[in-house]
Predicted model as a PDB file, atoms N, CA, C, CB and O in Angstrom, pLDDT in the B-factor column:
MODEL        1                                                                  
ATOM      1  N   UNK A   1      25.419  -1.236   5.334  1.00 89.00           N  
ATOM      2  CA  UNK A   1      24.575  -2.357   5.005  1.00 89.00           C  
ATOM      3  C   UNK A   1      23.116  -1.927   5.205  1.00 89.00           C  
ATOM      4  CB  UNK A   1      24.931  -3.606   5.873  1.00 89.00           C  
ATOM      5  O   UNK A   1      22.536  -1.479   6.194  1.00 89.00           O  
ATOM      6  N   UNK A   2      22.690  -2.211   3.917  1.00 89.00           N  
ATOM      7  CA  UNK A   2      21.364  -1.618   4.214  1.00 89.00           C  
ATOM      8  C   UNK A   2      20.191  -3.378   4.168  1.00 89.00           C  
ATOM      9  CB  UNK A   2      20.955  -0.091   2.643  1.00 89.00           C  
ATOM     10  O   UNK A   2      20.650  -4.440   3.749  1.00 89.00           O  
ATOM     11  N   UNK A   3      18.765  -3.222   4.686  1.00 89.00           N  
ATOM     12  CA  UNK A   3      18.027  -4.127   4.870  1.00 89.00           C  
ATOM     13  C   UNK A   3      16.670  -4.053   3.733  1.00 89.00           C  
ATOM     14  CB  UNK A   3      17.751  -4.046   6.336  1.00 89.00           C  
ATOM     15  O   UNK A   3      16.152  -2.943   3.611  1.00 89.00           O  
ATOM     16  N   UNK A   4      16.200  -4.995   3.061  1.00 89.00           N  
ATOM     17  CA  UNK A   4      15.407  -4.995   1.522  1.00 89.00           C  
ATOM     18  C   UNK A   4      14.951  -6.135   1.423  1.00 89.00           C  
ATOM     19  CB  UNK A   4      16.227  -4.741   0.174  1.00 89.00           C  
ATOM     20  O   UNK A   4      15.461  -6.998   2.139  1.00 89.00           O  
ATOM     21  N   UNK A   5      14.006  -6.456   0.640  1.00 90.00           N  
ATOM     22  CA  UNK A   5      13.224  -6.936   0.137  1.00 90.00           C  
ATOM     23  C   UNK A   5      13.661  -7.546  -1.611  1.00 90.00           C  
ATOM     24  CB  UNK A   5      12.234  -5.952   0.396  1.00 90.00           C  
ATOM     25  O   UNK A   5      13.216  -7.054  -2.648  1.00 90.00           O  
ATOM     26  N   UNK A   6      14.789  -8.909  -1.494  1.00 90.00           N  
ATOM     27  CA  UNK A   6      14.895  -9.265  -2.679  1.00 90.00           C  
ATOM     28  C   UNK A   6      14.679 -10.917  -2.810  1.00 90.00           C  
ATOM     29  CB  UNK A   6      16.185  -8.731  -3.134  1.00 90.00           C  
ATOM     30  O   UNK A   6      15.123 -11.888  -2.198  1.00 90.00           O  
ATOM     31  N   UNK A   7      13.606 -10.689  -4.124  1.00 91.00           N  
ATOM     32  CA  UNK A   7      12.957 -12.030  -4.853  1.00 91.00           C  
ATOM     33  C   UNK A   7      11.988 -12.545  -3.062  1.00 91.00           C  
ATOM     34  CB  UNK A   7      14.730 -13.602  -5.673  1.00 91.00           C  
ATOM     35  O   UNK A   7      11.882 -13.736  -2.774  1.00 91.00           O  
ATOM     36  N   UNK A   8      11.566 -11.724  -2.368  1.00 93.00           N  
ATOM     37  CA  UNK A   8      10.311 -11.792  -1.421  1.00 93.00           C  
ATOM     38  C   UNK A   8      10.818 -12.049  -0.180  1.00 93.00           C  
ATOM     39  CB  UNK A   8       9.230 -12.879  -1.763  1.00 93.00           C  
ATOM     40  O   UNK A   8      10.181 -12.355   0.828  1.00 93.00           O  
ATOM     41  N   UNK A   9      12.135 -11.894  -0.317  1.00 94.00           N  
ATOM     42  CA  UNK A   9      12.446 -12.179   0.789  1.00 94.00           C  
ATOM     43  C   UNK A   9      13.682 -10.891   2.220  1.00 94.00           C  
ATOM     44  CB  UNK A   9      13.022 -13.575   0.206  1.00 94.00           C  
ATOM     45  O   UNK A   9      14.560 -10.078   1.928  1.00 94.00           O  
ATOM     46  N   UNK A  10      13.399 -11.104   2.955  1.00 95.00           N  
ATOM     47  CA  UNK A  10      14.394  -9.910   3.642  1.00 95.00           C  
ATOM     48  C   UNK A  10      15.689 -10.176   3.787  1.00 95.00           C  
ATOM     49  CB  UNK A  10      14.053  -9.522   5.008  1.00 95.00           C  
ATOM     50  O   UNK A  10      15.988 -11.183   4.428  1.00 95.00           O  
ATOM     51  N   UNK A  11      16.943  -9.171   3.116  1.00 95.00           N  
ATOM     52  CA  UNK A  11      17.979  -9.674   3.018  1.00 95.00           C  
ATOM     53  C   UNK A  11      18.801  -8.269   3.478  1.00 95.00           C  
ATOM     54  CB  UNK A  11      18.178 -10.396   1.625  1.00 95.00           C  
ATOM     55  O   UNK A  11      18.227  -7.181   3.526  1.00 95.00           O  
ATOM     56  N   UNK A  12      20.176  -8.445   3.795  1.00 96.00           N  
ATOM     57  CA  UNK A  12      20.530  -7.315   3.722  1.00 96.00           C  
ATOM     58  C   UNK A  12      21.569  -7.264   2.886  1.00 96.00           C  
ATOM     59  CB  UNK A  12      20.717  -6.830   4.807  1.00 96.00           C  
ATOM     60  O   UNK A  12      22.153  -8.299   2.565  1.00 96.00           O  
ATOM     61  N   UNK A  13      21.935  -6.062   2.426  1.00 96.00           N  
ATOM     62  CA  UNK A  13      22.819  -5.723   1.048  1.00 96.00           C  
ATOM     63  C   UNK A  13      23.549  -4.639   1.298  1.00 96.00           C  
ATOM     64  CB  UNK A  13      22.008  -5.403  -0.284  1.00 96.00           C  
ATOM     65  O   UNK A  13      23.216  -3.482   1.553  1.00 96.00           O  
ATOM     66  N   UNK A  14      24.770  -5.247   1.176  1.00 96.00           N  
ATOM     67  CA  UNK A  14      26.000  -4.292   1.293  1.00 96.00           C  
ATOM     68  C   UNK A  14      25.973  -3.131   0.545  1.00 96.00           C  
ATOM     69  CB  UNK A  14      27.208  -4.912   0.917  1.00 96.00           C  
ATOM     70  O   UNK A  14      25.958  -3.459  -0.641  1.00 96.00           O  
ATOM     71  N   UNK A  15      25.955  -1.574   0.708  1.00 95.00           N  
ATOM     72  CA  UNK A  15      25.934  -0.936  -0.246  1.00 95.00           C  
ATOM     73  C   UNK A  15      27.097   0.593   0.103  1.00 95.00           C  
ATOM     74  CB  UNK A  15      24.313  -0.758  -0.525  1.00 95.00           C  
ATOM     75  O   UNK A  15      26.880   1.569   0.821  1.00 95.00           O  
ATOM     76  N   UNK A  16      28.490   0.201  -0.859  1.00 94.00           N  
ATOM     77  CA  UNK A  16      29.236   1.296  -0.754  1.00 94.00           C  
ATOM     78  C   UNK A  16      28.622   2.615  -0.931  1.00 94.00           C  
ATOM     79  CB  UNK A  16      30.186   1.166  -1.565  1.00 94.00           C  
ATOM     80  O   UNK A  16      28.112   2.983  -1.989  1.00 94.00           O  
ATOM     81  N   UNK A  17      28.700   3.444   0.342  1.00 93.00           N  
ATOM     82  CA  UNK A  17      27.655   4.803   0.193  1.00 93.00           C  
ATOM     83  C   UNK A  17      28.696   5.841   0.943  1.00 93.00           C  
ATOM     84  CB  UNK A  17      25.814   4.648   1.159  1.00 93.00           C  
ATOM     85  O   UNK A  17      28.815   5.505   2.121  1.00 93.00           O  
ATOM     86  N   UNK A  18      29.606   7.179   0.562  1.00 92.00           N  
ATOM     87  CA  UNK A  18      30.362   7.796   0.952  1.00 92.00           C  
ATOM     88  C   UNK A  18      29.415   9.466   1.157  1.00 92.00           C  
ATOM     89  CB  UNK A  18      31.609   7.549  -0.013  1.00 92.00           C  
ATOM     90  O   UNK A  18      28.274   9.745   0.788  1.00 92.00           O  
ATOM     91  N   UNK A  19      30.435  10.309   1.874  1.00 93.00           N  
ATOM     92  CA  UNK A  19      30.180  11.479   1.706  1.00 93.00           C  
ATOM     93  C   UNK A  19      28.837  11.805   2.391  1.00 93.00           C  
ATOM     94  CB  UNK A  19      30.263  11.735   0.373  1.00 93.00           C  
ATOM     95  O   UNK A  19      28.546  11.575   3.565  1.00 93.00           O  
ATOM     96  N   UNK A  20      27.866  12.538   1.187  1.00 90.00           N  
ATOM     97  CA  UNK A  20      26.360  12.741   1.973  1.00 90.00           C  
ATOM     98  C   UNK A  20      25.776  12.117   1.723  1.00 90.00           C  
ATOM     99  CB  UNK A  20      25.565  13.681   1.938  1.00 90.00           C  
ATOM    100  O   UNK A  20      24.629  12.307   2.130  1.00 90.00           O  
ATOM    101  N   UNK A  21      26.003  10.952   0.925  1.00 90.00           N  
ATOM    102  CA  UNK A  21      24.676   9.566   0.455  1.00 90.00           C  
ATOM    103  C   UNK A  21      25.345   9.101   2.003  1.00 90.00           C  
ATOM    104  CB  UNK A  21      24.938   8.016  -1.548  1.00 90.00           C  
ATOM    105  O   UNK A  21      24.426   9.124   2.822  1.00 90.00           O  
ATOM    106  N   UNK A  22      26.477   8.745   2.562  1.00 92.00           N  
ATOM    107  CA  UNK A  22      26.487   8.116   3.412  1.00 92.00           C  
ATOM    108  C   UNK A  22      25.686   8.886   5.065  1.00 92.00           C  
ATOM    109  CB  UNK A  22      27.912   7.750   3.289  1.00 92.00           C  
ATOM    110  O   UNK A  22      25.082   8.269   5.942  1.00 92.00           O  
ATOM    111  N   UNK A  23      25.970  10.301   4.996  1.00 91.00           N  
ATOM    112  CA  UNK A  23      25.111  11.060   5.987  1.00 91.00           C  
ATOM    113  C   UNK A  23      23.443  10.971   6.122  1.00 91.00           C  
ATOM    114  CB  UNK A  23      25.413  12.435   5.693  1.00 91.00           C  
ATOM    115  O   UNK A  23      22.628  10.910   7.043  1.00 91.00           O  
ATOM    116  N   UNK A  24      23.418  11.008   4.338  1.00 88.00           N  
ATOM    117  CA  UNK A  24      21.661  10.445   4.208  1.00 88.00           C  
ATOM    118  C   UNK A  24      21.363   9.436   4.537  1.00 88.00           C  
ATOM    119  CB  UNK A  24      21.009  10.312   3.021  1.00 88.00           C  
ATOM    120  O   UNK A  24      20.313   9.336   5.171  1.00 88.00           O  
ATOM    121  N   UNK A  25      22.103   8.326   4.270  1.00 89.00           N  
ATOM    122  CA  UNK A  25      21.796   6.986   5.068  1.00 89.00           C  
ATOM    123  C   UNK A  25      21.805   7.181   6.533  1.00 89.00           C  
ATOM    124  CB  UNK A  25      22.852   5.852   4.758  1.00 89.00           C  
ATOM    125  O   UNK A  25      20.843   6.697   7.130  1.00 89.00           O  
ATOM    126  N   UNK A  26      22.665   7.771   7.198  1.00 90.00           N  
ATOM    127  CA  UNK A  26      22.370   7.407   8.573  1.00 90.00           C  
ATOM    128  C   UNK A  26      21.271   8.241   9.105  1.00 90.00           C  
ATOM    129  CB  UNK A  26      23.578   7.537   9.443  1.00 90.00           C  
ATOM    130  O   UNK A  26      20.486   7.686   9.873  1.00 90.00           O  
ATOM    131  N   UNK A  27      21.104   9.404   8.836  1.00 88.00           N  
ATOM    132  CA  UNK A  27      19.957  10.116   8.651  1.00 88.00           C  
ATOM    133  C   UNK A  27      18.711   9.818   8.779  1.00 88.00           C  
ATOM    134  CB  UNK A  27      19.957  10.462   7.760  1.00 88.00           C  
ATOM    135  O   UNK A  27      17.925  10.327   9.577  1.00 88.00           O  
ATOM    136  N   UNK A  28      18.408   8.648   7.682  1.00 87.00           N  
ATOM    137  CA  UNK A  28      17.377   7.771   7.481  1.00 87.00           C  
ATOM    138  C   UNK A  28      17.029   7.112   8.665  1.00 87.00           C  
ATOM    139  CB  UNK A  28      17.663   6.878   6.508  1.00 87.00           C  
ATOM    140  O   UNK A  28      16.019   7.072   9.368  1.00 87.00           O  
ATOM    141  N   UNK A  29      18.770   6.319   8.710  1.00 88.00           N  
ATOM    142  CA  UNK A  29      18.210   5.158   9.681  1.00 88.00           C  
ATOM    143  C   UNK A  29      17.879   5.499  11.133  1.00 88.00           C  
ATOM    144  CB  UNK A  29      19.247   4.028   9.782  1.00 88.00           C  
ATOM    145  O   UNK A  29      17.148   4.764  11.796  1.00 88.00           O  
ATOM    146  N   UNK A  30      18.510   6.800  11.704  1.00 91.00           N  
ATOM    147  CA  UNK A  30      17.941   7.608  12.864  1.00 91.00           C  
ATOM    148  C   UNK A  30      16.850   8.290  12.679  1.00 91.00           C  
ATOM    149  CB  UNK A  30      18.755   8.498  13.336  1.00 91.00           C  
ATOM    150  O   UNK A  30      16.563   9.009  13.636  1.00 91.00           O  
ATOM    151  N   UNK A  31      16.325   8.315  12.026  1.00 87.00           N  
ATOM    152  CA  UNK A  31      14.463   8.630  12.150  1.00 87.00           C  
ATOM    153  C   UNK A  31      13.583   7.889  11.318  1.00 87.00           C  
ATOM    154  CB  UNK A  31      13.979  10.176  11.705  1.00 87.00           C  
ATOM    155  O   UNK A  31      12.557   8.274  10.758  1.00 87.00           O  
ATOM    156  N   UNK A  32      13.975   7.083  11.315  1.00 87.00           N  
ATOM    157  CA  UNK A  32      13.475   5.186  10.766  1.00 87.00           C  
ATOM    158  C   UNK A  32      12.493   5.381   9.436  1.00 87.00           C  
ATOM    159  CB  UNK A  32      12.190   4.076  12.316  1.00 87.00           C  
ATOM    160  O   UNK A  32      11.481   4.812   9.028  1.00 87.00           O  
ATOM    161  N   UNK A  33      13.322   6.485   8.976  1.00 85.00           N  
ATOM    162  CA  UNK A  33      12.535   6.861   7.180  1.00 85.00           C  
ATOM    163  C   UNK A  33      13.083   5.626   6.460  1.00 85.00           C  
ATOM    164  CB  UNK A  33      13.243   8.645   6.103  1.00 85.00           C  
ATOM    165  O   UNK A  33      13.789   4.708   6.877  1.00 85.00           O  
ATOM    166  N   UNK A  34      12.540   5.877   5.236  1.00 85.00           N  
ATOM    167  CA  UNK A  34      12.930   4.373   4.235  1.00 85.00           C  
ATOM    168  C   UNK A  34      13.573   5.444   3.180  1.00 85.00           C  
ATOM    169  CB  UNK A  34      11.254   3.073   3.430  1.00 85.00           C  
ATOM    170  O   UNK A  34      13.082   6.491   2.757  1.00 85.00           O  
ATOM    171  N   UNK A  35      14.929   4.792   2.874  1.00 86.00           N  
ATOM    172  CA  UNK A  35      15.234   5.882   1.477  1.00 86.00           C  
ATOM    173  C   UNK A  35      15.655   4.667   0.093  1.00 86.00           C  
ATOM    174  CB  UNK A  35      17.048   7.254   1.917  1.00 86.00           C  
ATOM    175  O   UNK A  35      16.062   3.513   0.232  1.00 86.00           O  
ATOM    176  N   UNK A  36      15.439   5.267  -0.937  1.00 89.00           N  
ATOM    177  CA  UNK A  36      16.113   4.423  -2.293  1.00 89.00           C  
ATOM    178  C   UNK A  36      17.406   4.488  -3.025  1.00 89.00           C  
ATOM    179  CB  UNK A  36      15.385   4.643  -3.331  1.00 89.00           C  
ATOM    180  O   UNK A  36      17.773   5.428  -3.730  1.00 89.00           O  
ATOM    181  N   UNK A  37      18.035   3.427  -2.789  1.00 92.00           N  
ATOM    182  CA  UNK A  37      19.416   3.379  -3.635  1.00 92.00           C  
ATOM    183  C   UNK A  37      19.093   2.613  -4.688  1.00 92.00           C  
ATOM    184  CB  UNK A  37      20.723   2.759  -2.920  1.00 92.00           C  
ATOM    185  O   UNK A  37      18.145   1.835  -4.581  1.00 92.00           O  
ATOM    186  N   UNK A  38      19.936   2.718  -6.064  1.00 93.00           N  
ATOM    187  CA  UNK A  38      19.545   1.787  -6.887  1.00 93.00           C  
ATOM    188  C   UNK A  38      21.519   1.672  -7.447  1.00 93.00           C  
ATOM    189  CB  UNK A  38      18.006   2.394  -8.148  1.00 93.00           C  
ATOM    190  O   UNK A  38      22.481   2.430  -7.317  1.00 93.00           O  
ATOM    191  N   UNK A  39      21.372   0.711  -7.886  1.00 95.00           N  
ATOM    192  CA  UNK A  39      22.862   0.200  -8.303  1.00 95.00           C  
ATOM    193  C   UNK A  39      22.356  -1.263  -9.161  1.00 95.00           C  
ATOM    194  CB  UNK A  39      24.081  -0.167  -6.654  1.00 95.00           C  
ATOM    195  O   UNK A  39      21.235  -1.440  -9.638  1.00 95.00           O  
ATOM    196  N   UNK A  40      23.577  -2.285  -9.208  1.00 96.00           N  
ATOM    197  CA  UNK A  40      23.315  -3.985  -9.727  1.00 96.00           C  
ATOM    198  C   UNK A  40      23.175  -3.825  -8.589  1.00 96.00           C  
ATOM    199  CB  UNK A  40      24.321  -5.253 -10.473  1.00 96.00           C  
ATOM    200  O   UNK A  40      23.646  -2.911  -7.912  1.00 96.00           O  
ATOM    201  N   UNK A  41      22.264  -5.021  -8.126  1.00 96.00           N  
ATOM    202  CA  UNK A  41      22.232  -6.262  -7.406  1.00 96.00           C  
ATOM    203  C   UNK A  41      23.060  -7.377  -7.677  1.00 96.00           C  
ATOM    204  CB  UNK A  41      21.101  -6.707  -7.470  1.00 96.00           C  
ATOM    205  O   UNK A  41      22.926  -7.842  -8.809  1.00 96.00           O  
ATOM    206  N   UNK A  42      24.058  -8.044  -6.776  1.00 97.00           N  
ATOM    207  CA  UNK A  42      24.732  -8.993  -6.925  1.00 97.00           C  
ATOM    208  C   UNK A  42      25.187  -9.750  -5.797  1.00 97.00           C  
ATOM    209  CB  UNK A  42      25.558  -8.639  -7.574  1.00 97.00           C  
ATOM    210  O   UNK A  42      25.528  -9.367  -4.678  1.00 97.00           O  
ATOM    211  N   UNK A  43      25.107 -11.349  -6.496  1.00 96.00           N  
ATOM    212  CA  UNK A  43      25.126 -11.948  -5.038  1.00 96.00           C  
ATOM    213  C   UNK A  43      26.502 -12.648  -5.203  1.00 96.00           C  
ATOM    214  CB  UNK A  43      23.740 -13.080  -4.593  1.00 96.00           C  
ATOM    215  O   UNK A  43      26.442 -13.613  -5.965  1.00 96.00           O  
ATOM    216  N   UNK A  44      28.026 -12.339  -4.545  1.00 94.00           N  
ATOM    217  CA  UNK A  44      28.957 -12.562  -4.658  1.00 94.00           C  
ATOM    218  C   UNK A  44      29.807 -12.669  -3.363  1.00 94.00           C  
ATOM    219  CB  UNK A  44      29.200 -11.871  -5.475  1.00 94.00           C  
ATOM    220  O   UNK A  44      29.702 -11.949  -2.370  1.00 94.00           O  
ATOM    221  N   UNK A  45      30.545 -13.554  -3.529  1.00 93.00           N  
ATOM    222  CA  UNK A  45      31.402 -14.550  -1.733  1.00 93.00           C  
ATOM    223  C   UNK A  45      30.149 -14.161  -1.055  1.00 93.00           C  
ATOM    224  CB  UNK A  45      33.367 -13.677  -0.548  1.00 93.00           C  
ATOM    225  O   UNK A  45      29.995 -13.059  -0.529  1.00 93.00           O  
ATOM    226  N   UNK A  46      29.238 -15.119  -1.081  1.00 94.00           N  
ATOM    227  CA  UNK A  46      28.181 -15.366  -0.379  1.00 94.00           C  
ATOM    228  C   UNK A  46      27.275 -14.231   0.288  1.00 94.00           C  
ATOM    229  CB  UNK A  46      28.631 -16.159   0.489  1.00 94.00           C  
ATOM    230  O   UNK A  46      26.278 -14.508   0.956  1.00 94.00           O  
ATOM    231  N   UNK A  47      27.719 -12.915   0.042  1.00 95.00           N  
ATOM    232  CA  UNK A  47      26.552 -11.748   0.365  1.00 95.00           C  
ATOM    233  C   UNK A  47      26.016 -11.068  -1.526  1.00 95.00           C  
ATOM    234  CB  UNK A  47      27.593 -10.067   1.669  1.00 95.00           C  
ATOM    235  O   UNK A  47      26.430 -10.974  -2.682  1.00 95.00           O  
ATOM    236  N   UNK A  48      24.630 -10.716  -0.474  1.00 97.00           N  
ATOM    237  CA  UNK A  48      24.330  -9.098  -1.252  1.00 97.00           C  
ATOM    238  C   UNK A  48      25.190  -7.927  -1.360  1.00 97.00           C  
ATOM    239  CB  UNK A  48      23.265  -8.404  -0.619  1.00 97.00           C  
ATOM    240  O   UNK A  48      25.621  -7.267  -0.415  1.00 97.00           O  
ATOM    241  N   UNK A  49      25.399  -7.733  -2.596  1.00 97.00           N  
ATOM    242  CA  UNK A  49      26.186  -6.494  -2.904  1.00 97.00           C  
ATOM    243  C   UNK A  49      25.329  -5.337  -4.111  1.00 97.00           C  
ATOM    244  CB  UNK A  49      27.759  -7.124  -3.576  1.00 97.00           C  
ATOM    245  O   UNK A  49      24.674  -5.700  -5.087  1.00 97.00           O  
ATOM    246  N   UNK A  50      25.551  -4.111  -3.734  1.00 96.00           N  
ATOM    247  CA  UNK A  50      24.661  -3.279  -4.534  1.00 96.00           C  
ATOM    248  C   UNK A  50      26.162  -2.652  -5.617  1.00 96.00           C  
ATOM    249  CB  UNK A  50      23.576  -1.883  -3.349  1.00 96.00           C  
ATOM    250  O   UNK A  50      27.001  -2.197  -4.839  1.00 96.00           O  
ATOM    251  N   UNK A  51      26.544  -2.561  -6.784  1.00 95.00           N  
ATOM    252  CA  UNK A  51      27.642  -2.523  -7.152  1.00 95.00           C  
ATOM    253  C   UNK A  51      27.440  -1.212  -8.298  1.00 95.00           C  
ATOM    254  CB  UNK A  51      28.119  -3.986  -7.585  1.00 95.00           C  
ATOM    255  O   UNK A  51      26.555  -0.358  -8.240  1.00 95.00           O  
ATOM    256  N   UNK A  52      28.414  -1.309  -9.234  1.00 95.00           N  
ATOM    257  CA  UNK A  52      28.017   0.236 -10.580  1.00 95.00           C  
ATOM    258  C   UNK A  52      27.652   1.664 -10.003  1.00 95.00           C  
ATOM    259  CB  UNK A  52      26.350  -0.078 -11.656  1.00 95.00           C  
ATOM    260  O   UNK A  52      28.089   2.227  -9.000  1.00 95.00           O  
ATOM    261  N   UNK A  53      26.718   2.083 -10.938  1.00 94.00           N  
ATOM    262  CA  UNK A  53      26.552   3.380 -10.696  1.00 94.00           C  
ATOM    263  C   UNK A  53      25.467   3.191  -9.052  1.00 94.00           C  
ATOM    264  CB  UNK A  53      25.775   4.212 -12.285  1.00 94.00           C  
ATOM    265  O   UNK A  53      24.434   2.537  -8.915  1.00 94.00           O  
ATOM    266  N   UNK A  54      25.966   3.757  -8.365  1.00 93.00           N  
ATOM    267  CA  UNK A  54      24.964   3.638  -7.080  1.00 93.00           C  
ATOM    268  C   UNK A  54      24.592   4.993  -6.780  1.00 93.00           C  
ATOM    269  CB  UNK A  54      25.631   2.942  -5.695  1.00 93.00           C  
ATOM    270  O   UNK A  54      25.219   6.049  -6.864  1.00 93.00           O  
ATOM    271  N   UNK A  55      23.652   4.768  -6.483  1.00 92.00           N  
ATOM    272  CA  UNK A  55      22.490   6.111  -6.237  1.00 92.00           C  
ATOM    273  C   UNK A  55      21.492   6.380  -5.463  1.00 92.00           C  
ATOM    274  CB  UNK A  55      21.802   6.348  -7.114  1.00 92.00           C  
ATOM    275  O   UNK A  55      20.446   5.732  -5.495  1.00 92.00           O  
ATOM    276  N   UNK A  56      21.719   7.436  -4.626  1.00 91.00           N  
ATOM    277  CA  UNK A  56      20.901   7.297  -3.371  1.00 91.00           C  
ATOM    278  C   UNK A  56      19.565   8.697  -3.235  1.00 91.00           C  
ATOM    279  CB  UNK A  56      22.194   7.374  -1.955  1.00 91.00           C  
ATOM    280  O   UNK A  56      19.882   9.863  -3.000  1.00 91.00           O  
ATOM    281  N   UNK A  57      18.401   8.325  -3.401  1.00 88.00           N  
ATOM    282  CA  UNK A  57      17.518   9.428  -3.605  1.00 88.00           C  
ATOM    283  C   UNK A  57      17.025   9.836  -2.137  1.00 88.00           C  
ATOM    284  CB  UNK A  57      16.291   9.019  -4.620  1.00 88.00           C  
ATOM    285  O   UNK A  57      16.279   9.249  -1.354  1.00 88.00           O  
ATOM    286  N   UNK A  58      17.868  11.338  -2.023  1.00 76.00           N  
ATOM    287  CA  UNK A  58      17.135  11.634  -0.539  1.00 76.00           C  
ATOM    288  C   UNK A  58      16.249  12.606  -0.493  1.00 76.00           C  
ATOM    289  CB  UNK A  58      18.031  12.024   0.541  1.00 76.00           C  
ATOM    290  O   UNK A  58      16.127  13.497   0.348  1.00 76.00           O  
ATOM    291  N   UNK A  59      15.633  12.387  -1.447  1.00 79.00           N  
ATOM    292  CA  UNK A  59      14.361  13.695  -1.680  1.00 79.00           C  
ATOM    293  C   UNK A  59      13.475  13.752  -0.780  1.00 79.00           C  
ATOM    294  CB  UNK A  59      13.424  13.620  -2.931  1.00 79.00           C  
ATOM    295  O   UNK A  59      12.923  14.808  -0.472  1.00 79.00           O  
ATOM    296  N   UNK A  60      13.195  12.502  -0.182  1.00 69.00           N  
ATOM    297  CA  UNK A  60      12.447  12.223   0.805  1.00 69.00           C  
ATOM    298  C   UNK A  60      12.636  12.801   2.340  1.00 69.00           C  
ATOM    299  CB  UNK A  60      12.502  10.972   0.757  1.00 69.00           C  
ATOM    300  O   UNK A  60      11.774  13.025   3.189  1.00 69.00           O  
ATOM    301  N   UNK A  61      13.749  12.928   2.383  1.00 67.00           N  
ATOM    302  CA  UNK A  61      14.437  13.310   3.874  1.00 67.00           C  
ATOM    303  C   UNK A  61      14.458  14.788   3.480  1.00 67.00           C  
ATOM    304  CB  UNK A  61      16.187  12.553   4.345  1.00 67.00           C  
ATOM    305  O   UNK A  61      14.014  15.539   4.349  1.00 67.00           O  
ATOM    306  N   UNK A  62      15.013  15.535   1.997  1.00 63.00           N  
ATOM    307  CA  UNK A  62      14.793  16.849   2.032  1.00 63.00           C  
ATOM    308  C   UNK A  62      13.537  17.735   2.505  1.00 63.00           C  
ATOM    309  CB  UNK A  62      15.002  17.080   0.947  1.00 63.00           C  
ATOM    310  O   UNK A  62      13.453  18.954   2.654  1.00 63.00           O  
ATOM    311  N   UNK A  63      12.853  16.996   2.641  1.00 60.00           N  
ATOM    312  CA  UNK A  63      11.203  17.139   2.649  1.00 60.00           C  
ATOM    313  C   UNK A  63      11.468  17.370   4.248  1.00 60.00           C  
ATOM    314  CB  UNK A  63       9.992  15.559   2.034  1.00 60.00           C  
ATOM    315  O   UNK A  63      11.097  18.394   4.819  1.00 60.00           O  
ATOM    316  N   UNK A  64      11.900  16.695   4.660  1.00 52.00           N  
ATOM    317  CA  UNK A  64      11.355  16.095   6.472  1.00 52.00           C  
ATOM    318  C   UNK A  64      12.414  17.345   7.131  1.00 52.00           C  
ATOM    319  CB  UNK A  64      12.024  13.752   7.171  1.00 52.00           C  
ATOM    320  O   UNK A  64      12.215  17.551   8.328  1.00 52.00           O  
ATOM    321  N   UNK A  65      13.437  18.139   6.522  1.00 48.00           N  
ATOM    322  CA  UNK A  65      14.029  19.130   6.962  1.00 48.00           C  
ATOM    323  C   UNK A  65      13.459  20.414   7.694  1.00 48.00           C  
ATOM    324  CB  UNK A  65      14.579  19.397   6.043  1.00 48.00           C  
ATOM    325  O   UNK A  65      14.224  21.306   8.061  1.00 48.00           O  
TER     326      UNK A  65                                                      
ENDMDL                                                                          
END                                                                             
């Protein structure tokens, strides 16, 4: 579950992330970098869900290596 900024407001959004998108995420969140996933947005049984092609850019963290 990641934490965002949708329609202005702070929400958090479920986002299926395996393998090394899922290592990059935690990655992130232990040295409190910001990284970008992009997928749908969808709001379904009452949460945020990031759904489709999901995609996680850790170019940012390659950098910080």
């Amino acid at each position: 579950m990641l934490s965002t900024h949708v329609d202005g407001r702070l929400r958090k959004v479920h986002v299926p992330l395996v393998g090394d998108d899922y290592q990059w995420a935690i990655r992130a969140h232990q040295s409190k970098q910001p990284i970008v996933v992009s997928g749908d947005l969808v709001f379904e049984r009452g949460a945020w869900r990031l759904t489709g092609m999901i995609s996680l850019d850790s170019s940012y963290l390659h950098r910080e290596s």
